[in-house]
C-alpha positions in Angstrom: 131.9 53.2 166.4 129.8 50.6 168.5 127.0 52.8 169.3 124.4 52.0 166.7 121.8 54.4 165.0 119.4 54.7 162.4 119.5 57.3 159.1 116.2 59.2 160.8 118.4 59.8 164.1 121.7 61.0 162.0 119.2 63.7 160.0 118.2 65.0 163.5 121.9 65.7 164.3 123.4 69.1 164.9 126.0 69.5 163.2 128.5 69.2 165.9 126.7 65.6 166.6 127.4 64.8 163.2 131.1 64.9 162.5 131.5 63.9 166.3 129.4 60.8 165.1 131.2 60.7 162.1 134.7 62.8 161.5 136.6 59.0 162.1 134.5 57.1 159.1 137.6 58.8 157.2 140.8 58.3 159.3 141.6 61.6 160.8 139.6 63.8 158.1 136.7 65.3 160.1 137.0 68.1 157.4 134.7 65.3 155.1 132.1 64.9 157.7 132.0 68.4 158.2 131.3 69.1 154.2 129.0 66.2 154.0 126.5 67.8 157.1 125.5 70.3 154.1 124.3 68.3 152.4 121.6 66.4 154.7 119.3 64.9 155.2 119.9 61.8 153.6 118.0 59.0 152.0 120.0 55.9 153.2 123.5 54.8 154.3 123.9 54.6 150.8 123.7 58.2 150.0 125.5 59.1 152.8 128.6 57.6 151.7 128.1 58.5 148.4 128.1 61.8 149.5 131.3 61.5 151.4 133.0 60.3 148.3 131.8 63.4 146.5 133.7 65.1 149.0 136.3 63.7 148.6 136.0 63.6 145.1 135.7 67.4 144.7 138.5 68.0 147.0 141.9 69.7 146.0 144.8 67.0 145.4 146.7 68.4 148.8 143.6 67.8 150.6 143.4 64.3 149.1 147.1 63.4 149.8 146.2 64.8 153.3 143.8 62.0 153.8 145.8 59.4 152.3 148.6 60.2 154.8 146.1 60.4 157.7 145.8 56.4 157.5 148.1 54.5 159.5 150.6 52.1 158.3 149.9 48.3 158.6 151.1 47.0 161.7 153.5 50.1 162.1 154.9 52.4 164.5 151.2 53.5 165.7 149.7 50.0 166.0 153.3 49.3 168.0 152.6 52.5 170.1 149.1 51.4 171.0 148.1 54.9 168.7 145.3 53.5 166.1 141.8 55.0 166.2 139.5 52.5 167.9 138.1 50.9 164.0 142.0 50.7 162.6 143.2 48.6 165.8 139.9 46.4 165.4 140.3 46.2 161.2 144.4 45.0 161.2 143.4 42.9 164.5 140.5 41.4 162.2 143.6 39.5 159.6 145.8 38.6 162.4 148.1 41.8 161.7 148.6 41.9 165.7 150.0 38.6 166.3 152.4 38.6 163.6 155.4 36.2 163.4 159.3 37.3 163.3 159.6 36.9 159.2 156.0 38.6 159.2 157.4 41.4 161.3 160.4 41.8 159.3 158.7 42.0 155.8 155.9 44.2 156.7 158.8 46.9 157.9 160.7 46.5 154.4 157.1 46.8 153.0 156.5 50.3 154.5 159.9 51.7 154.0 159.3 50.7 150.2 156.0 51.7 149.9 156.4 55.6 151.9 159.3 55.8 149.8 157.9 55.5 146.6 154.3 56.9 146.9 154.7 59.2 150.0 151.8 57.7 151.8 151.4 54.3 153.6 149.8 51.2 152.3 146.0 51.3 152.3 144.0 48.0 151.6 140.8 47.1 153.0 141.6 44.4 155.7 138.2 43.2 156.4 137.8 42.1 152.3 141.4 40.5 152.7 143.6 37.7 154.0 146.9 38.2 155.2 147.9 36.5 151.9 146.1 38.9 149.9 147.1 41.7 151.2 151.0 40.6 151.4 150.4 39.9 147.5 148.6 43.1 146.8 151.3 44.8 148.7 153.6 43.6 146.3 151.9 44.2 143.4 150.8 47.7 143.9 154.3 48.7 144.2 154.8 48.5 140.5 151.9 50.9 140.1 152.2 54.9 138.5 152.2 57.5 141.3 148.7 58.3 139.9 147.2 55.0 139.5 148.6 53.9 142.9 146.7 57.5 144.5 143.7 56.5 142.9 143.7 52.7 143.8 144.8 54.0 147.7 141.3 56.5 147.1 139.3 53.5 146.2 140.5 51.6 148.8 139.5 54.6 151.5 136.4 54.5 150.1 135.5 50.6 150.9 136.7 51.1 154.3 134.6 54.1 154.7 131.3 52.3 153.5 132.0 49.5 155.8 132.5 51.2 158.8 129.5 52.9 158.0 127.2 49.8 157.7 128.9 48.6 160.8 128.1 52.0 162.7 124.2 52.2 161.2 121.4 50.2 161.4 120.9 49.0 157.6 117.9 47.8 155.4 118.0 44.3 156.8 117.7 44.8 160.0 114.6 46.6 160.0 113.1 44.1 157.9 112.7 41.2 160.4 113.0 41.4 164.2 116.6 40.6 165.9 115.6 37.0 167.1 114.0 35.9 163.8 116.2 34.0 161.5 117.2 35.1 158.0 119.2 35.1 155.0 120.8 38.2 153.3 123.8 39.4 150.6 124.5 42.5 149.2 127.5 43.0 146.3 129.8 45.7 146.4 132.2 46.6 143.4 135.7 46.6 144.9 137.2 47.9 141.0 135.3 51.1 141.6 134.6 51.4 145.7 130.9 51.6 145.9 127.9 49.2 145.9 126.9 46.8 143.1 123.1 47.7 141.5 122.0 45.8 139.3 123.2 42.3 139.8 121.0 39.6 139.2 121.3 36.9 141.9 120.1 33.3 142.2 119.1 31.5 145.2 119.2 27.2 145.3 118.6 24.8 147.9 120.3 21.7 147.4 118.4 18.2 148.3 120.4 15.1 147.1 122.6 16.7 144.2 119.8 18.8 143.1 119.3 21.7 142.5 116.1 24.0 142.9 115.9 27.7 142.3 113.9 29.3 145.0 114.1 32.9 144.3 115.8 35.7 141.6 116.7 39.0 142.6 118.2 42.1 141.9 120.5 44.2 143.8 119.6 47.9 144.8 121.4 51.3 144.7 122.8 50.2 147.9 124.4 46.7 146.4 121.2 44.6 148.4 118.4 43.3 148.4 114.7 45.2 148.9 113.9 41.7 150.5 115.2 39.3 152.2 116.4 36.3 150.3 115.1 33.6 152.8 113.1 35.1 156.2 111.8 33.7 159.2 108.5 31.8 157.8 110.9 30.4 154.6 114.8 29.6 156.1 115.3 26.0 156.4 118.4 24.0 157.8 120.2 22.8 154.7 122.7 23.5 152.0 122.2 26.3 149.6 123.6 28.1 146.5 123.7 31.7 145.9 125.1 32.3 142.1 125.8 36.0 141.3 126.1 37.3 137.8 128.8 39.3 138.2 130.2 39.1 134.6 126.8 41.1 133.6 127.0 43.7 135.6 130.8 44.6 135.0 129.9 44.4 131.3 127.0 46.4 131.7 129.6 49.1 132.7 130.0 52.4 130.9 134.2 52.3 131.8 136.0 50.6 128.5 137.8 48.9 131.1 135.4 47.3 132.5 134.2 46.0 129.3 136.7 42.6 129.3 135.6 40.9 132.7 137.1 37.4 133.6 134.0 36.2 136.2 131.4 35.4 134.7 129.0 33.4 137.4 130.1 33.3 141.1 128.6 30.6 142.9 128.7 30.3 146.3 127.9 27.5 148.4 127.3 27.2 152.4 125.0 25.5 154.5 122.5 26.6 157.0 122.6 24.4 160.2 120.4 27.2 162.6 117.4 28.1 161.5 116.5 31.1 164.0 120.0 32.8 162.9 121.2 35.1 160.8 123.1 34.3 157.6 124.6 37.5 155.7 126.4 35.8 152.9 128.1 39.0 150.6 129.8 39.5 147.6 132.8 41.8 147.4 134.1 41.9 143.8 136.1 43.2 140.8 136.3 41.7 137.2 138.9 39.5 137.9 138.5 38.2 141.7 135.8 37.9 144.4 135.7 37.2 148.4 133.0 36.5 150.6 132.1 35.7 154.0 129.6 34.7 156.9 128.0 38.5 158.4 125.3 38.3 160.1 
């Protein structure tokens, strides 16, 4: 999963290439690369996943269960056996998951007995969105959860890992959109309540001089949760602090789903500073109605 390519070279694959390119984006499920080759070429990263979900989607509820079974458990007896898949081993690594302490040890085994005992499959949770504490809380939590509405959190779940190893595999809007020494600033939003990308949110970007604050540009996420543009590039990024606000109570009201329709964010500001002008700054959103994480990319 280090190799990087493009969407133009993945429509040129055999089908063969493909799901050997692309059978681990789902833990152990080649079967969804295999159905998804039918339906190239495709447009963007975006549809590719999207198309992967359908799969999935569209599949029976063994096949479904299948896949839900083929992830490993947190810090369990595959990680101890050296037996993860090259992305799950860098993922758990990614929230400290192999440097655990004794107590951390010790509840993460009565945390997977539980959990396989109840729901029949392990604990699945998108690492590289969490903190340890998060996902020790959300561990918790979920275990309270239907049978059903646990499968179908653990789906979503698969789905956000799946589109992240994705963008991390191929080479994504913003990087063909300036060159790799040029410095830049970018976001995208991705809706963690429903495991795809965020379109349609209206985002605000400040600089901040002395207190103040000065709107430099407004923009609107894409089918694929970004930008068409980049919010600052290499003729406008400046050392100094900035402000991104995202208007993520819109956009979950905006929803069709009646569930979606009583949102607690409203406005998520987020503040950071630019110190290197010639780098890259990837400053996302990953968000439900009721919480929200980000992060440096690049």
């Amino acid at each position: 999963m280090t190799r990087k390519v493009n969407i133009e070279t993945v429509n040129g694959m055999s089908q063969s290439e493909f799901c050997a390119a692309f059978g681990d984006i789902f833990e152990h499920s080649q079967w969804i690369a295999n159905r998804a080759f039918d339906q190239h070429p495709f447009a963007s990263v975006a549809e590719l996943h999207a198309v992967m979900v359908s799969v999935v989607d569209s599949s029976s509820n063994v096949e479904k269960l299948s896949l839900l079974r083929s992830h490993p458990e947190l810090a369990g007896r595959e990680a101890q056996a050296g037996a993860l898949t090259s992305a799950s081993t860098s993922e758990q690594a990614s929230v400290g998951f192999n440097a655990l302490s004794k107590d951390e040890i010790v509840e993460i085994a009565r945390l997977n007995i539980e959990y396989q005992a109840r729901f029949g499959f392990p604990f699945i949770i998108a690492v590289r969105q969490s903190t340890k504490e998060d996902i020790f809380r959300n561990w918790n939590d979920r275990l309270t959860n239907s049978e059903d509405d646990e499968a179908n959190t653990a789906l979503k779940q698969v789905y956000i890992i799946a589109q992240l190893r994705l963008e991390e595999m191929l080479n994504t809007a913003e990087d063909a959109m300036s060159s790799a020494s040029a410095g830049k600033l970018s976001t995208h939003v991705l809706d963690t309540a429903n495991g795809r990308p965020a379109a349609g949110v209206r985002i605000e970007l400040f600089r901040i001089d002395n207190g103040e604050h000065r709107l430099l540009k407004t923009v609107t996420t894409n089918k694929d949760g970004r930008t068409d543009e980049l919010l600052l590039a290499a003729d406008t990024i400046q050392v100094g602090q900035y402000q991104l606000v995202f208007h993520i109570g819109d956009y979950f009201s905006g929803l069709v789903s009646a569930k979606m329709q009583n949102t607690f964010l409203d406005q998520v500001p987020v503040r950071f500073t630019i110190s290197d002008a010639n780098a890259k700054y990837h400053v996302p959103l990953v968000a439900s109605p009721w919480s929200y994480s980000t992060y440096r990319g690049s």
